[in-house]
N, C-alpha and C positions, 0 to 999 in steps of 0.2 A: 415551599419553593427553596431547591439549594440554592444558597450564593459559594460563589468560590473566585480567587483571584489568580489568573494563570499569566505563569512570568516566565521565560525562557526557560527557566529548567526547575520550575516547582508549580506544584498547588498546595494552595492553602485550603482545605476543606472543613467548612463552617457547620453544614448539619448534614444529614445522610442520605436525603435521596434527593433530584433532580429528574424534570419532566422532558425527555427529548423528543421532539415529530420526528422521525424517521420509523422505518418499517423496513423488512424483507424485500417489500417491494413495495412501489411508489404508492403510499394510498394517505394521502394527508388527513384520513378521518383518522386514524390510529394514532393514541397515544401514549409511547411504552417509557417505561423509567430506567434509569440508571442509578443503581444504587451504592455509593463509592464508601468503603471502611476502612479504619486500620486495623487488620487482624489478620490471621493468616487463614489458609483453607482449611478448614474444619469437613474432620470426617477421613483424612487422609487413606489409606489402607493398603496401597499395590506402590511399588517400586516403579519409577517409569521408564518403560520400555518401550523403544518403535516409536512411531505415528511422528516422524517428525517431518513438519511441513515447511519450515524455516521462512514461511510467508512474512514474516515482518525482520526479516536477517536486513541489519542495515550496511551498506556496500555507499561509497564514496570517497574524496582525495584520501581520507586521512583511514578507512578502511578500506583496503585493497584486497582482493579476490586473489587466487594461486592462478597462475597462468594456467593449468591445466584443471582447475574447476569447471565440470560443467553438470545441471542436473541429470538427473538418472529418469527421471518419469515425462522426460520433453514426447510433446503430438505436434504432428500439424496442425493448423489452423485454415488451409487454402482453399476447404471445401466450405467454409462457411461463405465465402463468396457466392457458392450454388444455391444457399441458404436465403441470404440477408442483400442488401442492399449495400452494398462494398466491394468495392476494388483491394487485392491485396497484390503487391508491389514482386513480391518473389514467392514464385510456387512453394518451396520447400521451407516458405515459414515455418518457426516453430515457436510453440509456449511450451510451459511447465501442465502437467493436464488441468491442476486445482484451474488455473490462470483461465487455461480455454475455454471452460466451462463457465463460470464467471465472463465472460468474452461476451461468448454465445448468449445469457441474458441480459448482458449490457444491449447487445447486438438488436434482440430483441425488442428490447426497450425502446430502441429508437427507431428502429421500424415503426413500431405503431404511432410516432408520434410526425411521421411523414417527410424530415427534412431532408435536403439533401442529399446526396450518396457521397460517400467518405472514402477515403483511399488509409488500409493500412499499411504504413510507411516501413517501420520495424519493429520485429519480434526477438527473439532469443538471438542473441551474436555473443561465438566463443573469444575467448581475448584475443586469438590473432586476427580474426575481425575488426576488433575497435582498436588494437592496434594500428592494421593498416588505415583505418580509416583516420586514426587519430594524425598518423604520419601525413598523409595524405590530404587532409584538410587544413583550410588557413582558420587555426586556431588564435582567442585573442583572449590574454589577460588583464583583467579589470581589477582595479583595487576601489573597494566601496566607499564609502566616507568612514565606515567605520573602520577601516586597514584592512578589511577581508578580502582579500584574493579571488577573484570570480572568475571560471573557466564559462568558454562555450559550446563546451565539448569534453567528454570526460576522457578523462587517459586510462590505458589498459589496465583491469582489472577496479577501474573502480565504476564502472558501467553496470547499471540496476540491469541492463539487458543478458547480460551473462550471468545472469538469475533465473533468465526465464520467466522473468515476471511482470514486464514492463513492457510497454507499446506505444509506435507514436504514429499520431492521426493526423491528416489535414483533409480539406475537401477537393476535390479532383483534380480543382485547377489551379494546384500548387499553393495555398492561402495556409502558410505553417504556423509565421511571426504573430499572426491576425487571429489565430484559429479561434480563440477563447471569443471574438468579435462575430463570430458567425453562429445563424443560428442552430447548430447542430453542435456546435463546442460551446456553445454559453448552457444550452441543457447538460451537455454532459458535466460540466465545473458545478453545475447544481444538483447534478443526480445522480453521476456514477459511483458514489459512496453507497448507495440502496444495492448494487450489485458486488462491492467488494474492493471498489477501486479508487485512488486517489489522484489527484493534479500534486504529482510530484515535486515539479519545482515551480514552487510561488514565488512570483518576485517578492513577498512580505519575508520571505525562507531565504534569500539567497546568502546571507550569513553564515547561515547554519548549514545549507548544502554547499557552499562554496560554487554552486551554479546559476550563471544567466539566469533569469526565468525564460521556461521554455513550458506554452501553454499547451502543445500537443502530445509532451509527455504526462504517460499514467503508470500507475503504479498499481499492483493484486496486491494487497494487503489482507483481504478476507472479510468477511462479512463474520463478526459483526463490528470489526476493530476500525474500517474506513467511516462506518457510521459516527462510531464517536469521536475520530480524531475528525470528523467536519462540523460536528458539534461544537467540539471545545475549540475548533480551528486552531488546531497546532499541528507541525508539519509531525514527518516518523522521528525522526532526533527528539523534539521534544516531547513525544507520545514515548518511547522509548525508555525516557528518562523519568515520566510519571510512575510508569512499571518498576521502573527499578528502586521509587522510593518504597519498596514495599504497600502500596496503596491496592489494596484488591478492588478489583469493579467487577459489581453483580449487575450487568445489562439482561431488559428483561425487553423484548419486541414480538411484538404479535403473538403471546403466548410461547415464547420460547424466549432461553433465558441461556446466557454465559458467565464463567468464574474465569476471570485471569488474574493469575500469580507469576510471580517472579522469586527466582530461586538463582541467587547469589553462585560467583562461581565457588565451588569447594562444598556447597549444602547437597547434601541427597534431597534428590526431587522426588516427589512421592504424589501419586494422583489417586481420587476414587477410582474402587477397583469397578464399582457398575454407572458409570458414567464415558460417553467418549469424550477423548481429548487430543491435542495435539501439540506439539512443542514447534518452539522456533528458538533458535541458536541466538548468543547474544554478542556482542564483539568485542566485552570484557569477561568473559567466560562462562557466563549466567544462562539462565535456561528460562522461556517463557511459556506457561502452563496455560492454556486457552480449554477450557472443560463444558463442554455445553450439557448443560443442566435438564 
């Protein structure tokens, strides 16, 4: 059994592997490991090119977005209403595709398990969107015990939703504040890590996101990285910050298995040349190497 001690911005790692319950998909007989070292990727070979998904790109007060950032690979979402058991709020929603798709088996998921019908609230909004909205709403600043400055509303350009990668839920009959109290939001804060997504701002996080908790926002982070950041229960800041101590994790789930590395800004990033992989941008110039094995 690993032990390990997780503090805001480190781990201490005692022996080398740890037994995690999670799966691809919800099946608690399965029991896959996670294998954490310090070494680098061995086997390097191809220069890395393309495939960047920037699924874990962290965005908030203190990293801001360019006003005219928006992604390139945005879909609807408004047919999965015809699909699944959901309300969504404006026709011309949009995600990122990785995001929809991940959606669409969150979606699924909770279809089979009969709750509720859910209202999607928002999807992708370009900054003169959370602009106005920001202008436009009664925004309130909180200062925490710990001096942290807490927004309840994010200012332009530091909104996960001009990402393309974030959504927020509640149940039909307005229930936002509560959402995590009902039973369609207390499964999902238990289980939508199995499809790729995370409960964004935990009020345990709001230090470190400088936000409210706000239980009906989520986050695409990807499969297989929401699995272990709800493991270790650490928010993307400090999952971010594991990556970058140079710490590789070999996760292995239901017979499939991932390498993520981290490559410092200024290092050439190099990935197997017969393996897929995919990168995500870092917001100190670094580059996140996710290779599934």
């Amino acid at each position: 059994m690993k032990l390990f001690y997780i503090s805001t911005f480190s781990l201490l790692v005692l022996t080398t592997v740890v037994m995690l319950a999670i799966g691809l998909q919800h099946n608690p007989t399965e029991t896959p490991t996670i294998a954490v070292a310090e070494r680098r990727i061995a086997g390097t070979a191809a220069p890395c090119a393309g495939n960047t998904t920037d699924t874990l790109r962290l965005v908030g007060h203190h990293f801001l977005l360019d006003s005219n950032y928006a992604p390139t690979d945005l879909v609807e979402v408004y047919t999965l209403s015809r699909i699944f058991s959901i309300n969504i709020s404006l026709a011309g929603m949009q995600l990122r595709q990785e995001a929809r798709i991940g959606l669409e088996s969150l979606l699924a998921a909770l279809e089979n398990e009969g709750f509720e019908k859910l209202l999607l609230v928002s999807g992708f909004r370009d900054y003169d969107t959370q602009a106005a909205l920001y202008n436009s709403s009664r925004y309130d600043v909180v200062v925490a015990d710990c001096g942290t400055e807490l927004f309840n509303i994010a200012m332009p350009g530091a909104s996960e939703h001009q990402l393309g990668l974030a959504i927020d839920l509640q149940t039909v009959d307005g229930n936002l504040r509560d959402f995590h109290l009902t039973q369609a939001g207390a499964w999902l804060h238990d289980n939508a890590h199995y499809y790729g997504w995370i409960v964004r701002n935990r009020e345990i996080d709001e230090a470190l996101t400088n936000i409210i908790s706000e239980p009906w926002h989520f986050r695409y982070v990807g499969v297989p990285h929401a699995a272990v950041m709800q493991y270790l229960d650490v928010c993307l800041e400090q999952y971010l910050d594991l990556l970058r101590e140079n710490i590789v994790t070999d996760i292995h789930i239901r017979g499939q298995s991932w390498q993520v590395q981290y490559f410092a800004d200024g290092e050439e990033v190099f990935v197997p040349a017969t393996h897929l992989y995919t990168t995500s941008s870092d917001v100190y110039g670094g580059t996140l190497v996710t290779i599934r094995r």
